[in-house]
RODRENSE-280872 format. One record per residue (C-alpha): x, y, z. Coordinates in steps of 0.5 Angstrom, whole numbers, plus 500, padded with zeros to 3 digits. Layout:
N
XYZ ...
// end
This chain:
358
988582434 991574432 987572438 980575434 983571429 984565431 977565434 974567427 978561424 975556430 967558428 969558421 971550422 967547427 961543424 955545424 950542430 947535430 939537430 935535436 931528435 924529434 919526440 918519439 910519437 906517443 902509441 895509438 890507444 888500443 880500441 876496446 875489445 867488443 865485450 861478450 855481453 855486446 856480442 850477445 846483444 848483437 846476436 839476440 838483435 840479429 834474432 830479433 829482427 829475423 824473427 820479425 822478418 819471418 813473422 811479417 812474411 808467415 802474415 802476408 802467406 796468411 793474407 794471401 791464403 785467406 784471400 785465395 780462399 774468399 775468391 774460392 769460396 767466392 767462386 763456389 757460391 756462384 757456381 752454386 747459384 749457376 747449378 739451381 738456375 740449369 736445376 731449374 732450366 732442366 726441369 722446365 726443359 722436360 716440362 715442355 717436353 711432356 706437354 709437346 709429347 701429350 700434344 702430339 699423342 692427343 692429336 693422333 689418337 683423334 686422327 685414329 679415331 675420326 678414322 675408325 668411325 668413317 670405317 666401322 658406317 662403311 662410308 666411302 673414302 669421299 673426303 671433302 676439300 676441307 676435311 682432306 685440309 684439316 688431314 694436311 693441317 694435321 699432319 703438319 701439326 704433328 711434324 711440328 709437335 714432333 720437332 718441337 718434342 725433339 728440340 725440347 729433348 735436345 736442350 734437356 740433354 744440353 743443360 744436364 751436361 752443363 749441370 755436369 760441368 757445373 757439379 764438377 767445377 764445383 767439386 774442384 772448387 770445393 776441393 781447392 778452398 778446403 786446400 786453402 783452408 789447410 794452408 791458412 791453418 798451417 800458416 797461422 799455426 807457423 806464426 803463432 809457433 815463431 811469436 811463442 817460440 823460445 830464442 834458438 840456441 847456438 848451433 852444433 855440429 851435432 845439432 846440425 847433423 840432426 836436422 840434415 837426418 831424413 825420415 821417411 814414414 809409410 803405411 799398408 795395406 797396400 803397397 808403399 811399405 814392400 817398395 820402401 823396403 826393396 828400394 833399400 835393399 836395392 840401393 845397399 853396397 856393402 852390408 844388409 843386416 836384416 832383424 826380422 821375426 819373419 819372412 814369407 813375401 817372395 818379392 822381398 827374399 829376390 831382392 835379398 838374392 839379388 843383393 847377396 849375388 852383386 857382393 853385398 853380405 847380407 846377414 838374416 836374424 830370426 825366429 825359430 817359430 817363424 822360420 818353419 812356416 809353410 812359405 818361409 824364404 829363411 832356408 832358401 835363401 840359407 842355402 844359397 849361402 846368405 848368413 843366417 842365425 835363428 834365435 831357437 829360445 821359448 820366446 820370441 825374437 820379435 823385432 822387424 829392421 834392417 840397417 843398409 851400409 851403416 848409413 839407412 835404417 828401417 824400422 816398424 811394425 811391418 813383417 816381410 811378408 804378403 799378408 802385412 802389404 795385401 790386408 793388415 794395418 802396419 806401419 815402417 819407418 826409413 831414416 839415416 838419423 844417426 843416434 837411430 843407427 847406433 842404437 840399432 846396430 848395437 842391437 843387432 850386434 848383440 843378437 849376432 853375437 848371442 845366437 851364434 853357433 857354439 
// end
């Protein structure tokens, strides 16, 4: 009896089991990285359907341009037909006029001449009622011969200005469906260009930087090259280093003055031959304190560019001088491509340091 005691006594204080610890959770498996050759598929997808999209658009520009171009040609034709129908209206016109002028010459030559006849028999002025009627009949004749000859004229001189507006018209349109044409061409030159064309390469910075370069091309005679080249002088802030065989237009040397006057340094390369000429600006503007250095060799120091604050280049076979703006066939080339600048900054870097005094 005391040992159930006991036992019961002994459960009554035991404490109470510790629970059995949850099974740790099992680790999510790792996703699968995206592999290279599926990025590349993405990429080339992408391309794809880039491609697709800008081919669909450069078709719809070509409908589109094709259609502009129907209603021009379209509107051409008529105002063709509409120039034969005032051609014909016009000659029709003046040949009405000539019969009403005939008409009206006709009935006062027989005026004149029943009057001289009445005067040469030395027949009294005694005119019966009716010829004196046949006289008023006459004169009203003419008045309306006269109008009619003059309302005639009018209406010639109406439909050769509507031929003007018509001929006008048409150069207009004429001009807008050869426009037409050129941008039909372009737009199925783009799409045959983007169907044929190999898949782009992956950007690089050097890449990029090459398409965000400039280039600007101008001609002479005339004068898009000389206002090139002073807008370049004009905008530099810090250096001018100017490369060219010779300089004769004084436009140009002002605008050197000018820059070397607000702080810019500006430094002249050469050529001796060229720099005596009669018109040569090289010693004026030497003495008003812009370096200067000629190359005094046989041969010729023959380039023609400049480089602006080691950013804008230009170059070409353009001289600075009047000549090459009023008659000659020349070119010049503006560009901030920076492969361009290196090379022609080490050009002129070389020359400088190669002619400098000894």
């Amino acid at each position: 009896m005391l040992n159930k005691l006991r036992s019961w006594l002994a459960d009554l204080i035991r404490p109470a089991a510790a629970p059995a610890p949850a099974p740790a959770a099992l680790p999510e498996p790792a996703k699968p990285k995206a592999s290279k050759k599926d990025e590349d598929d993405d990429d080339d997808d992408r391309r794809d359907a880039r491609l697709e999209r800008r081919r669909r658009e450069a078709e719809d520009q070509a409908k589109r341009a094709e259609d502009r171009a129907a209603r021009a040609e379209s509107a051409r034709k008529a105002a063709e037909e509409r120039s034969r129908a005032l051609d014909l209206e016009l000659a029709q016109a003046r040949e009405r006029a000539r019969s009403a002028e005939a008409r009206a010459k006709k009935v006062t030559d027989e005026r004149s001449t029943k009057g001289g006849r009445g005067k040469g028999k030395g027949a009294a002025p005694q005119a019966s009622g009716a010829a004196a009627t046949r006289s008023v009949d006459g004169d009203a004749g003419i008045r309306e011969l006269e109008a009619r000859l003059a309302a005639e004229e009018r209406r010639a001189d109406g439909a050769e200005r509507r031929l003007e507006e018509i001929e006008a018209k048409l150069q207009a349109e004429g001009r807008r469906s050869e426009e037409l044409r050129t941008r039909l061409a372009q737009a199925e030159s783009a799409k045959r260009s983007e169907t044929t064309a190999p898949p782009a390469r992956p950007s690089t910075p050097r890449r990029e930087a090459m398409a965000r370069s400039s280039l600007d091309v101008h001609f002479s005679p005339g004068d898009e090259c000389l206002f090139a080249i002073c807008r370049q002088i004009e905008s530099a802030e810090a250096t001018a280093d100017v490369c060219v065989f010779t300089i004769t237009d004084d436009r140009i040397a002002a605008r050197l003055l000018d820059a070397h006057r607000r702080g810019v340094r500006v430094r002249i390369i050469t050529d001796n031959d060229k720099a005596y000429d009669e018109g040569s600006d090289i010693h004026r503007l030497a003495r008003a304190g812009i370096e200067v250095r000629v190359d005094q060799t046989p041969f010729h120091m023959h380039h023609k560019f400049a480089i602006f604050d080691e950013r804008r280049m230009l170059t070409g076979s353009y001289n600075w001088t009047r000549g090459a703006a009023r008659d000659n066939e020349e070119n010049l080339i503006v560009s901030d491509d920076p492969r361009l600048l290196r090379a022609f900054g080490r050009e002129f870097g070389s020359l400088w340091e190669k002619l400098a005094p000894r």
